[in-house]
N, C-alpha and C positions, 0 to 999 in steps of 0.2 A: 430610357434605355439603361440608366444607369441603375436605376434600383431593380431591375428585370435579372442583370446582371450578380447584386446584393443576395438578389434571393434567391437566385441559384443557387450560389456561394454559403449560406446558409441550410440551404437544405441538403446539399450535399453533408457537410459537415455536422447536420442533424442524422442525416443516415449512416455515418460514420460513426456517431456516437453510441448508437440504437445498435449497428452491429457490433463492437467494443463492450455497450454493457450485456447482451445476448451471448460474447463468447466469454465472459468472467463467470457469467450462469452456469453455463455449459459445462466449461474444465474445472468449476472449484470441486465437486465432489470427485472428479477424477484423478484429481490430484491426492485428494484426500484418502482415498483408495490407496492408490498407491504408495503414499505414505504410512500407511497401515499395512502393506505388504513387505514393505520393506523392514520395516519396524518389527513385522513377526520372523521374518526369516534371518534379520540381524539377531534378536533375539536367542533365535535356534541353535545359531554358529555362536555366541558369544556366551553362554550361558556357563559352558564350563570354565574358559579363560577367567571370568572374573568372579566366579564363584566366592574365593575369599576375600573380594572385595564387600559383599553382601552378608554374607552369612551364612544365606541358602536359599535356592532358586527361588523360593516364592517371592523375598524380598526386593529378589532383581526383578522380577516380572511385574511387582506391582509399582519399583521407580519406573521401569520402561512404561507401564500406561501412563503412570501421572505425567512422565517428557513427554507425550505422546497426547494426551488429553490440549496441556498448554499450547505445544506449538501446533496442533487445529485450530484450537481456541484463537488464538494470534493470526493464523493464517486467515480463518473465516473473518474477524474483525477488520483482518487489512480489506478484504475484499470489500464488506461493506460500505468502509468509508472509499473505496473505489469506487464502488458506482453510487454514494451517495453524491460525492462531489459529479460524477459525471449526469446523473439526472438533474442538479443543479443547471448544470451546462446548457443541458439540455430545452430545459423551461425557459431559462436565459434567452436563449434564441428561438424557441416557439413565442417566445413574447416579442424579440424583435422582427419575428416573420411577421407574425398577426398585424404589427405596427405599419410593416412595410406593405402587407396587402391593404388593409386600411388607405393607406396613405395612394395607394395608387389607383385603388375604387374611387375615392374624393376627389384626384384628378380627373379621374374619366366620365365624374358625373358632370365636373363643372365646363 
């Protein structure tokens, strides 16, 4: 009864993971969109305020992509190592399901 209980408890926590890394999928490019909308219309409004900070518009347009390139860059990378670590996880405990079906098949044969 007690490991009936185990693998519950794991597969639960297997389908928690699997939806977790399915919605990291989902919102990273919506995010990124997003960020990219925001970025062009901060652009728009801020173009003339910092004019002499640049020089002239082309220069502020091409720093706003390159801040704009990195922190995707950054954002997409954090994602990955998010669901690299959580398919870790994952494997983790499809190896101790398997173990635990195993191990309960071997009781019921004997």
């Amino acid at each position: 009864m007690g490991n009936n209980n185990e693998i519950i408890k794991h597969r639960n926590r297997q389908n928690i993971l699997e939806k977790e890394i399915e919605h990291i999928k989902t919102k990273t490019p919506k995010y990124l969109l997003g960020l990219m909308v925001i970025t062009i219309v901060l652009t728009f409004y801020l173009e003339e305020k910092v004019y002499h900070y640049f020089g002239n518009g082309i220069n502020f347009i091409i720093s706003t992509i390159i801040i704009l390139i990195l922190i995707s860059t950054l954002f997409i990378f954090q994602n990955f190592k998010k669901i690299k670590i959580k398919k870790k996880e994952l494997k983790r405990i499809s190896t101790k399901l398997y173990d635990l079906m195993k191990l309960k098949l071997d009781e019921e044969n004997n």
